[in-house]
N, C-alpha and C positions, 0 to 999 in steps of 0.2 A: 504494500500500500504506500501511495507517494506523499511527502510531508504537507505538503499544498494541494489544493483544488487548483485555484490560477496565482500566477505568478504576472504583475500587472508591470507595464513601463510607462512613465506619464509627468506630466509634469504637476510642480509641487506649487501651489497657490493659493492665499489665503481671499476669499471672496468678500466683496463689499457691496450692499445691494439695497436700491434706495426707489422709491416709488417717485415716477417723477409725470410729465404731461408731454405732450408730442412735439409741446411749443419747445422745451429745454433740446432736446434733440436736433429742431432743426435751428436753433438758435447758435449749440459749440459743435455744428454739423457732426452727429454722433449716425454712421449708420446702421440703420434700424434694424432688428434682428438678426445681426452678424456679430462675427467675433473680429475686431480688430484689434490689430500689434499697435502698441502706443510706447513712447517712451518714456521717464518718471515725470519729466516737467510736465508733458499734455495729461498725465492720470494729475498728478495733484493741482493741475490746473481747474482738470473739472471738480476736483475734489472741491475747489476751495468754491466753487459756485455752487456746491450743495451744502454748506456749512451751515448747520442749524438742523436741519433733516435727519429725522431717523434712519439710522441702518442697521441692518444685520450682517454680522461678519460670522463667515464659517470656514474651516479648511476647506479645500476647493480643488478642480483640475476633473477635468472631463473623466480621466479614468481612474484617480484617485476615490469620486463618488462613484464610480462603479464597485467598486471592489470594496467600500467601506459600506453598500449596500449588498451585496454578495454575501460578505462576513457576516454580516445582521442576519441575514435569511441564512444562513448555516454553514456555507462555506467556508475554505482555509484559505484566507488571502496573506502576499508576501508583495507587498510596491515599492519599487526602484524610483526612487526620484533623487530631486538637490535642494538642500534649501541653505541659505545663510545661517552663520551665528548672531541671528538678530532676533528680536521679541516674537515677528512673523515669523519665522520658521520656525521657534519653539513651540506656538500657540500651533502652527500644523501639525508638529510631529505629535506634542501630547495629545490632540484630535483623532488623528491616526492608531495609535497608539490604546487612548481609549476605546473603540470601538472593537479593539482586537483584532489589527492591521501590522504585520511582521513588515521591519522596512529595514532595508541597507544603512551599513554607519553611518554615520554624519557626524564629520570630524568638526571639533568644537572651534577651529581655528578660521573656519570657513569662511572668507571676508564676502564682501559683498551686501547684497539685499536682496533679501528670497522674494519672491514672485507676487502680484498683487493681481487679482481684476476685478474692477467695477462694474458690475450689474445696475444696470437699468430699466427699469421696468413702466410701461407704461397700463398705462387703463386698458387695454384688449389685450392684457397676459401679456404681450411681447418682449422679449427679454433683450436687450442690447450689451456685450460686451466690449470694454475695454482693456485688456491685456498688458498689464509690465513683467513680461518673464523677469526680469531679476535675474540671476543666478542659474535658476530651472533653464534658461537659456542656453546655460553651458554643461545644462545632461551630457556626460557620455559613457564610453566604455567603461571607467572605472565605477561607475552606479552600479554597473550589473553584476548581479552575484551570481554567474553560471551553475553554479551550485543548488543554490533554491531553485534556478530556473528547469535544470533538470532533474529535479525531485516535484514536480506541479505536474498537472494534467493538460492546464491552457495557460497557453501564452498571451496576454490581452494587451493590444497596441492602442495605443489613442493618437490619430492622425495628425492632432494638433502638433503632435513632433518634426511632421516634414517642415514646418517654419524654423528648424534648427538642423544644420549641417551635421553640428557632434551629435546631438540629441538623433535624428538621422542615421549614424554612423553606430549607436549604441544600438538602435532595431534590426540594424545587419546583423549583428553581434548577435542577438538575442534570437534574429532567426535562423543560422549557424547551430547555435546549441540546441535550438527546437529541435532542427529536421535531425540534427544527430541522437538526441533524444527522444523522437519518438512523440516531443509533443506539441499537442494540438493548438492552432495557430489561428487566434481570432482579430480580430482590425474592425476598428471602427475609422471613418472618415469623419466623423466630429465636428463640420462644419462647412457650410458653402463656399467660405472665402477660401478652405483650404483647397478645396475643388478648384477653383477659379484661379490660385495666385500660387500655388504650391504641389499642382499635378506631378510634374516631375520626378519629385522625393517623395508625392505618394506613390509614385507606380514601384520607385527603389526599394521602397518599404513592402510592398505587396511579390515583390520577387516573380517568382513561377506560380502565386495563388496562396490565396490561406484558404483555412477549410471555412472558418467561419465570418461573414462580414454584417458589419450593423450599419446603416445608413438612414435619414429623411427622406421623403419623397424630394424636397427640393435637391438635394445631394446628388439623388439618384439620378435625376433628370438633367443636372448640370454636367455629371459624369459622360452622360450617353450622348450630350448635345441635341437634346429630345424634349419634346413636350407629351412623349407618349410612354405611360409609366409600361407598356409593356416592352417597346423596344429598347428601356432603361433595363428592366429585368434579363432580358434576351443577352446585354451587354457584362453585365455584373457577374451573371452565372459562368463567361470565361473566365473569372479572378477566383470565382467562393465554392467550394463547393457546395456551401449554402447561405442562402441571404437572408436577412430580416432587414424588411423597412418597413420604417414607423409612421403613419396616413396620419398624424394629429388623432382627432377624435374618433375616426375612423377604424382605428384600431392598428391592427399593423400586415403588412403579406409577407410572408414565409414560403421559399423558394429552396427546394432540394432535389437538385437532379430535374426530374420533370414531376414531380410534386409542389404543386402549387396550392397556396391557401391565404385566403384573405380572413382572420382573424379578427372577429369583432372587438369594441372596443367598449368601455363605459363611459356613458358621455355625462358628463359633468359640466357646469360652470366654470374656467380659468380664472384664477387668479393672479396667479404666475408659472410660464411653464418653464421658467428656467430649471434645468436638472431633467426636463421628464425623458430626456435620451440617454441620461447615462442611468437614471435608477430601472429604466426600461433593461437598458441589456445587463445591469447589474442582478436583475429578478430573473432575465434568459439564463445567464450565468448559472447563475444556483442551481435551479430549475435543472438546466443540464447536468450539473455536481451529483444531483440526486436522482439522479435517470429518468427526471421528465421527460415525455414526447414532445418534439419540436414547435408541437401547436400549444399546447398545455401549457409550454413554459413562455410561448408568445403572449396568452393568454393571460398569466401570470404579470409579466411584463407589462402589460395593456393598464392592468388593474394596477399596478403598483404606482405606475406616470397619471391614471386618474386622482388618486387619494395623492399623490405630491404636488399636482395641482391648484388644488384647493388651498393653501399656504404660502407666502412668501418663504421663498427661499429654495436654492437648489439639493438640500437634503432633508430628512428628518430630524428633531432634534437627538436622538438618544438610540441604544440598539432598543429599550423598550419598545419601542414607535416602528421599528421595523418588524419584531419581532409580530406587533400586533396587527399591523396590515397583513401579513402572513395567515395570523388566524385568523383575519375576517379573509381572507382570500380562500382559505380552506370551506367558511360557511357558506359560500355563494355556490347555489344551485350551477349545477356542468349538463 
């Protein structure tokens, strides 16, 4: 039996996340429901224009909340990331840490500033980020503990990394010890802009295929250069051996081989969907950990980005809160 379920690589960021109106957006031209690379003057520039404003701050990083939502539903997670010897990267790792998230050393001398992004959120749920990798910038080969990597079952990539050359250069690394180990090889593409500005190092990153890929409908259809979500799927399926993409409230389609399923969704009121992709494939994960069927655990998945919906912010606050979405996910008629 192997020490880990997945063995995550991603970057390490503490989230800042603030309710704001459409006017503040097009006012410090913030674009709207994408993730963009900012540098510290433009993040604490808009900082300083939401001074006074409520926020919530949570450890953060696309596949950091996968896997600290994995662990919650029962999983054995192990994340490779980077953070500074500053207050933000302390307040990540004891985040981490508590949830019961195994991670690579992090040597005390570590200069720099760990990773920030601001979340913005407006009134129809839509989430805007702004991105300071910090330090997580300079993920690389020394993050990865080949070790844990090859005592895991999956390997989980989060695409936000093709925006880093080293960080990049650590997924080669880590898909090396996959295919010599035996394991299995998931990637999410994490975001449209990475689609759009960062193809290149996602294709480096996907190699000869991984078995398993997570994507949006908007992803999928920038990927394919298509407005037609079948001839996106027709595309994908030469990278995955099987795909999940997530329809919004629609639910999500599940593509294996020539098994195709569109998997309902629960629809709910949004509030904020920032998170509901990574706690989506965070509840696949598991699901798969525990030899869910591919639709079950999509299904899974569906339900778990419904109930993170309904709350600001892109996680839960505690494993309690996961644990308990689990058993109401257990009480709903199948």
């Amino acid at each position: 039996m192997k020490r880990f379920d997945i063995y995550g690589l991603g970057n390490a960021l503490v989230d800042m996340e603030f309710a704001v109106d459409d006017s503040f957006l097009a006012r410090h031209r913030v674009d709207k429901g994408h993730m963009t690379l900012v540098d510290e003057s433009r993040l604490d520039h808009l900082l300083d224009h939401l001074d006074g404003l409520e926020r919530k701050r949570t450890s953060g990083g696309s596949a950091a909340n996968s896997l600290i939502a994995a662990q919650a539903f029962g999983a054995r997670a192990f994340y490779s990331c980077k953070v500074a010897s500053d207050a933000t990267g302390k307040f990540f790792l004891d985040d981490l840490r508590r949830i019961g998230v195994t991670t690579n050393p992090h040597p005390t001398g570590n200069e720099g500033k760990s990773g920030r992004c601001l979340v913005l959120i407006t009134p129809d749920a839509e989430r805007s980020m702004n991105t300071f990798l910090g330090i997580s910038g300079d993920l690389g080969a020394a993050e990865v503990n080949a070790d844990a990597l090859a005592d895991s079952r999956f390997l989980y990539i989060e695409g936000f990394l093709a925006s880093s050359p080293t960080a990049t250069d650590a997924v080669l690394r880590c898909r090396e010890v996959a295919t010599e180990r035996n394991v299995a090889t998931v990637m999410t593409l994490s975001d449209a802009s990475m689609v759009a500005h960062f193809r290149e190092a996602l294709l480096a990153m996907l190699g000869n295929g991984v078995d398993h890929l997570f994507c949006n409908e908007e992803e999928a259809l920038l990927w394919a250069h298509t407005d037609r979500l079948d001839v996106a799927v027709n595309e994908l399926k030469d990278i995955a051996r099987s795909v999940n993409i997530t329809l919004g409230g629609r639910g999500s389609l599940v593509v294996n081989g020539h098994d195709r399923a569109e998997v309902p969704g629960f629809p709910v009121r949004p509030v904020d969907t920032n998170g509901a992709g990574d706690i989506y494939a965070g509840a696949c994960l598991s699901g798969w950990c525990q030899d869910m069927p591919a639709r079950a655990a999509a299904r899974f998945g569906n339900f778990a980005a419904s109930r993170l919906i309904l709350e600001y912010g892109a996680r839960l606050t505690d494993a309690a809160a996961y644990r308990k979405l689990k058993q109401d996910f257990a009480r709903q008629p199948h």
